[in-house]
C-alpha positions in Angstrom: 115.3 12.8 47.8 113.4 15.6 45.5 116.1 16.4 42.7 115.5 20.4 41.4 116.6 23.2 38.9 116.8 26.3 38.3 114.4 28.0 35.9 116.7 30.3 33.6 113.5 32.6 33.0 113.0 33.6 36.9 116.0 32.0 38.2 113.8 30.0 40.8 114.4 26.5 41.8 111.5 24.1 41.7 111.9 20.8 41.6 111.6 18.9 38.2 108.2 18.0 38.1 107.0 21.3 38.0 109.5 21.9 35.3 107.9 21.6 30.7 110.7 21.1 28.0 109.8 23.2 25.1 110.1 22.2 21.3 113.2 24.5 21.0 115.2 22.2 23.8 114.4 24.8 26.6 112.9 24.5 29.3 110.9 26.0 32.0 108.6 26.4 34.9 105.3 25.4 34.2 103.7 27.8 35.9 105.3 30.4 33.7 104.7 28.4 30.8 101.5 28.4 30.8 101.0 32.3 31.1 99.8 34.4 27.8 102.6 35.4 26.3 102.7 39.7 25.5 105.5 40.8 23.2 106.7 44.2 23.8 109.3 45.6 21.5 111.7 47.4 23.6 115.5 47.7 23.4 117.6 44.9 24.2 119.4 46.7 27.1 115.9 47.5 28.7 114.8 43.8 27.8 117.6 42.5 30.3 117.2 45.0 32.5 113.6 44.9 33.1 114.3 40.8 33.3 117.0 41.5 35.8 115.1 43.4 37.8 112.3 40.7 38.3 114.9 37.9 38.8 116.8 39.6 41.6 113.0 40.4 43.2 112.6 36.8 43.5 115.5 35.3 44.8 115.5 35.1 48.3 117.6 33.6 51.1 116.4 30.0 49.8 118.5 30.7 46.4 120.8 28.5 45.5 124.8 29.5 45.6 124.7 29.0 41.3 122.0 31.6 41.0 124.0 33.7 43.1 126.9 33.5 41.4 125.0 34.4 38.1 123.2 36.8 39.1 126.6 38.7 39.9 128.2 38.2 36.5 124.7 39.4 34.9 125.1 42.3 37.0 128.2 43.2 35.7 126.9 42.6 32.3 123.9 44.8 33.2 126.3 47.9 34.6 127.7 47.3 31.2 124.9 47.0 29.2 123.2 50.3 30.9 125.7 52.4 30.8 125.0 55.9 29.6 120.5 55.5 30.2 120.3 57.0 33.6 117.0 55.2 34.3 117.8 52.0 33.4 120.6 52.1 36.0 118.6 53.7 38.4 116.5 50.2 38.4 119.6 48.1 38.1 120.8 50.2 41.5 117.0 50.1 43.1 117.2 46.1 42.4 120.5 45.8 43.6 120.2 47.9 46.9 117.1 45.4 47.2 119.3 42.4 47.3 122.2 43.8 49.2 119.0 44.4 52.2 117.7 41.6 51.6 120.3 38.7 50.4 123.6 40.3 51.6 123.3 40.0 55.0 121.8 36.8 55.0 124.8 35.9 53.0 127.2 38.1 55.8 125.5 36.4 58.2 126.4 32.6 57.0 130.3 33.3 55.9 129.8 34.4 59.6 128.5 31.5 60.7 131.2 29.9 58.1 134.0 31.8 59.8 132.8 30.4 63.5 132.5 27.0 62.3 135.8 27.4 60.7 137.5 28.0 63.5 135.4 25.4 65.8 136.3 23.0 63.1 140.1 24.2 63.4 140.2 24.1 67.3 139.0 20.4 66.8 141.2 19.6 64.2 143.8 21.1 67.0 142.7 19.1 69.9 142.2 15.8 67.5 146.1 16.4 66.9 146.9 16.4 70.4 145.0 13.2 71.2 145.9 10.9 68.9 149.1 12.4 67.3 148.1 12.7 63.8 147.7 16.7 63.0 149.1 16.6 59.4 145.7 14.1 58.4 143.5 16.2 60.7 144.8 19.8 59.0 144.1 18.6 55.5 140.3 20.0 53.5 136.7 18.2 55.2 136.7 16.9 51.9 139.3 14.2 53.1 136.9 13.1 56.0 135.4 9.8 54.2 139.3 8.8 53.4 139.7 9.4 57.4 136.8 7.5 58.1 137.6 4.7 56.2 140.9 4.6 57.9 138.8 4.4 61.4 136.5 1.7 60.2 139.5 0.1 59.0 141.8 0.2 62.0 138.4 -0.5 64.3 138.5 -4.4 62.3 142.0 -4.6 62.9 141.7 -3.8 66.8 138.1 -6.2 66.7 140.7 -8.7 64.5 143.9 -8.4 67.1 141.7 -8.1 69.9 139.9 -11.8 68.7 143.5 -12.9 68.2 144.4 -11.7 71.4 141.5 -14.2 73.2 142.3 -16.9 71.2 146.2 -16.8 72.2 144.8 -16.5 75.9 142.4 -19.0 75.7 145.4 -21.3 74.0 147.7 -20.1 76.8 145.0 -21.6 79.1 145.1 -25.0 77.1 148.7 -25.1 77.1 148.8 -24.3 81.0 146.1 -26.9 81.5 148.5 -29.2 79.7 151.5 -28.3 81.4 150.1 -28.9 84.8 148.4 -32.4 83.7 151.7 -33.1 82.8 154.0 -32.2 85.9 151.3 -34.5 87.7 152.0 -37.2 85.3 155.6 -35.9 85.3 155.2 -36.3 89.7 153.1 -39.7 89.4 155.6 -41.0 86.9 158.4 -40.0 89.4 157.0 -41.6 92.2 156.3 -44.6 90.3 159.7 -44.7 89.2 160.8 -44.3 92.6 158.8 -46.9 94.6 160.4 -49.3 91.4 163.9 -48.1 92.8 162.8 -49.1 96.0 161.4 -52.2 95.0 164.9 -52.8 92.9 166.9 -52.2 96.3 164.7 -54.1 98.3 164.6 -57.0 95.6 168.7 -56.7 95.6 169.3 -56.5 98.9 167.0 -59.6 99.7 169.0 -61.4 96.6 172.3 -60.5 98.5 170.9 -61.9 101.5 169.7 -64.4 100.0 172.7 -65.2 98.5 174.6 -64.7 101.7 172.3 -66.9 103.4 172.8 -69.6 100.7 176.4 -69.3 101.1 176.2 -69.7 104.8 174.1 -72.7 104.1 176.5 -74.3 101.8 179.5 -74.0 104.0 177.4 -75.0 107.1 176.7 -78.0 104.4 180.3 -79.0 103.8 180.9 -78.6 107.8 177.9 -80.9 108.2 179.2 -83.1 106.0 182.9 -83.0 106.9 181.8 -83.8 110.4 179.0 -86.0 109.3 182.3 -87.8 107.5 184.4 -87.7 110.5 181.4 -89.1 112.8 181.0 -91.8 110.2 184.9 -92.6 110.2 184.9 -92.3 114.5 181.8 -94.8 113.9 183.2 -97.6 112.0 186.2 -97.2 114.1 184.3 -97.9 117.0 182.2 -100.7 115.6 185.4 -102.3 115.1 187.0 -101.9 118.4 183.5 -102.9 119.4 183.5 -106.1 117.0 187.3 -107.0 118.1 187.3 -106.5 121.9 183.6 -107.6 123.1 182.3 -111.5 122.3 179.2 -111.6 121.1 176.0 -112.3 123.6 175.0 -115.9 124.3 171.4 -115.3 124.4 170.2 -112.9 121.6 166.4 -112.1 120.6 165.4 -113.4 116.5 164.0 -110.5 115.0 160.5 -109.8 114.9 158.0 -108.6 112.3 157.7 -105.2 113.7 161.2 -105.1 113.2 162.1 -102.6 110.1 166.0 -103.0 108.2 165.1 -101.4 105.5 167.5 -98.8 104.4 170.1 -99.6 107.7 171.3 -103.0 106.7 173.6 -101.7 104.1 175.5 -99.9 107.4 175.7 -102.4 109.6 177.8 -105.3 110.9 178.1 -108.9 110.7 176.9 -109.1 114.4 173.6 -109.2 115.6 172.3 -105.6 116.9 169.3 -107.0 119.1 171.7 -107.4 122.2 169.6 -108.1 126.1 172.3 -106.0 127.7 174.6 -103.8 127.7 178.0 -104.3 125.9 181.3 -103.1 128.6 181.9 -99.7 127.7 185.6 -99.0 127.2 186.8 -95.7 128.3 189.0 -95.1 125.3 185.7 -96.3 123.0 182.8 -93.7 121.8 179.7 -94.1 123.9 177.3 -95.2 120.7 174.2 -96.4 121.1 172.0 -99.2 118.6 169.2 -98.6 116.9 165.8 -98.1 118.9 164.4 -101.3 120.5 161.6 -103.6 119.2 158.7 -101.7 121.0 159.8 -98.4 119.6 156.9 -96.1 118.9 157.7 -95.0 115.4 156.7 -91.6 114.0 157.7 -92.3 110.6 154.9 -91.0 107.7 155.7 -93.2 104.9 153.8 -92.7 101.6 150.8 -95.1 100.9 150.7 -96.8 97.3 147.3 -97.1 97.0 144.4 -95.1 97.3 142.9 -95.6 100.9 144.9 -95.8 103.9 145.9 -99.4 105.7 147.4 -100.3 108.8 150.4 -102.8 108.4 152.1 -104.4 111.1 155.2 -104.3 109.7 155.3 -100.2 109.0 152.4 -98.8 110.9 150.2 -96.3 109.6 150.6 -95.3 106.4 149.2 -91.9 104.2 150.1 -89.6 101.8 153.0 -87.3 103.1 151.9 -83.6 103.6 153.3 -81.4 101.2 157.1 -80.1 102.4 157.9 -76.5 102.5 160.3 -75.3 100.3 162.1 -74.2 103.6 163.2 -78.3 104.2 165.7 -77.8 101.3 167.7 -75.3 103.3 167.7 -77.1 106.5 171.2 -77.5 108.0 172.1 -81.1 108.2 173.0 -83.5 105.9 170.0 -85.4 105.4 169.4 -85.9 101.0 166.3 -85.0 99.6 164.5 -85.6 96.2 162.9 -82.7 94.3 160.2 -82.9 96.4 161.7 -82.3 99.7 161.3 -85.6 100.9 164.2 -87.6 102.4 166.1 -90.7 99.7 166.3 -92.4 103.0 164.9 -93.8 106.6 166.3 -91.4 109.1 165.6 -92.0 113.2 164.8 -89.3 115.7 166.5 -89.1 119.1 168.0 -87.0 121.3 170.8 -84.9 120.6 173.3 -86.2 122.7 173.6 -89.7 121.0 174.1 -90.6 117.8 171.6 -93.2 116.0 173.0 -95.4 113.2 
């Protein structure tokens, strides 16, 4: 940017190169500078006038508003000054008709030019108002228009700032949506979880009452089992004793043989011999009982071996390790005891249902 002055000898504006201080402090054009200097001794009021004269002849429309300005207060001064010297007036008028034709209307024609932008700038100040509500900022002087722009600039980083904070909460609303659905799924496979263990807690309860039921049924079909396994046993030994008192014993009676096996039955039977050739007389008021199983009897019986390999006796047959028992043998109904691993304390024989085998 070229910074100027004005020269206070021809009220010209140059810029400041072109501008020589003097000794004295003043300074001045160097063009004028540097012309010979002629001193003419005239009166003072001439002196101005003459210099007022050429100073008005060369401003022009590029003047600046200061020399202006001036130039009307040395005017004034000048009307003053010449007052009375008809000629000297006579140039102050010539010069000053000069600038009215030349200057003036240039002058007219920008407070014109002024006047329209005045009231362009007032009809947008108007319509500014109507827009964004804010007439009495808009009405003040354009000298307030940085203060109005720094406003703008001020609320444009607080809308870029709330409209940031605006995607953030949105993007967070997102997250927390995300969230909220992952956890109504948990929330649903937690529920259903909770509700098959419901089930499962029913199912588990209602097989423990049945189980429980079932138990109970066992038990008392137990102690019917074993109240009539008592009874049986008490119609038994009544029998065998009708049996011992009313019947003589068989003349001819088979010795035992080794195939024969008394093991855990000798402890219920009689002092008579049980290996009878025929048939005892059945008395009608006696029970129809039957003896154990005769000497050729095919026995099933799966007794454990001791040792390691498996052996045929005479005596007991074949023998090998039991298969393993079910846990379903401890609840069968009958009054057979068992050890802890299901297996019978005792011999038992196998025979039809209609007879009863001692």
């Amino acid at each position: 940017m070229t910074v100027s002055a004005t020269c206070q000898i021809c009220y010209s504006t140059y810029p400041l190169e072109k501008f020589r201080i003097l000794p004295c402090g003043e300074s001045a054009a160097k063009d004028l500078v540097s012309r010979g200097v002629f001193l003419e001794i005239v009166e003072s009021r001439k002196a101005f006038t003459t210099h007022f004269v050429e100073g008005m002849s060369k401003m022009d429309e590029s003047a600046a508003v200061g020399s202006v300005r001036k130039a009307v207060e040395k005017m004034d001064k000048g009307a003053k000054v010449c007052k009375g010297d008809a000629e000297l007036l006579a140039q102050l008028l010539s010069s000053t008709e000069d600038f009215k034709t030349r200057v003036i209307p240039m002058f007219e024609k920008a407070r014109t030019h002024d006047e329209e932008l005045e009231t362009v700038r007032r009809e947008i100040r108007e319509e500014k108002a109507q827009k964004v509500a804010l007439q009495e900022q808009l009405a003040r002087a354009y000298a307030l228009l940085n203060t109005e722009r720094h406003d703008n600039s001020r609320i444009r980083a607080e809308a870029a700032e709330a409209e940031k904070l605006a995607n953030e909460v949105t993007l967070a609303a997102e997250e927390v949506k995300d969230k909220w659905v992952k956890l109504q799924e948990e929330h649903a496979s937690y529920r259903k979880i909770a509700s098959d263990l419901d089930a499962d807690k029913r199912r588990i309860a209602d097989q423990r009452d049945r189980n429980a039921a079932a138990a109970r049924s066992s038990k008392d079909k137990c102690r019917a089992l074993k109240q009539q396994v008592s009874d049986l046993q008490k119609q038994l030994e009544l029998a065998q004793q009708r049996q011992q008192y009313s019947a003589p014993a068989s003349p001819v009676a088979r010795p035992p043989q080794p195939q024969d096996y008394e093991g855990d039955f000798l402890n219920n039977e009689s002092g008579t011999s049980r290996y009878l050739l025929k048939r005892l007389p059945v008395d009608e008021n006696s029970f129809e009982v039957e003896g154990i199983a005769r000497p050729l009897f095919s026995s099933d019986w799966n007794l454990e071996a001791r040792g390691k390999n498996v052996t045929k006796n005479i005596t007991y047959g074949l023998l090998k390790k039991a298969r393993p028992v079910l846990q379903t043998h401890r609840r069968v109904t009958n009054p057979l005891r068992l050890d802890s691993k299901g297996h019978p304390t005792t011999a038992i024989q196998v025979g039809p249902k209609r007879t009863v085998k001692v």
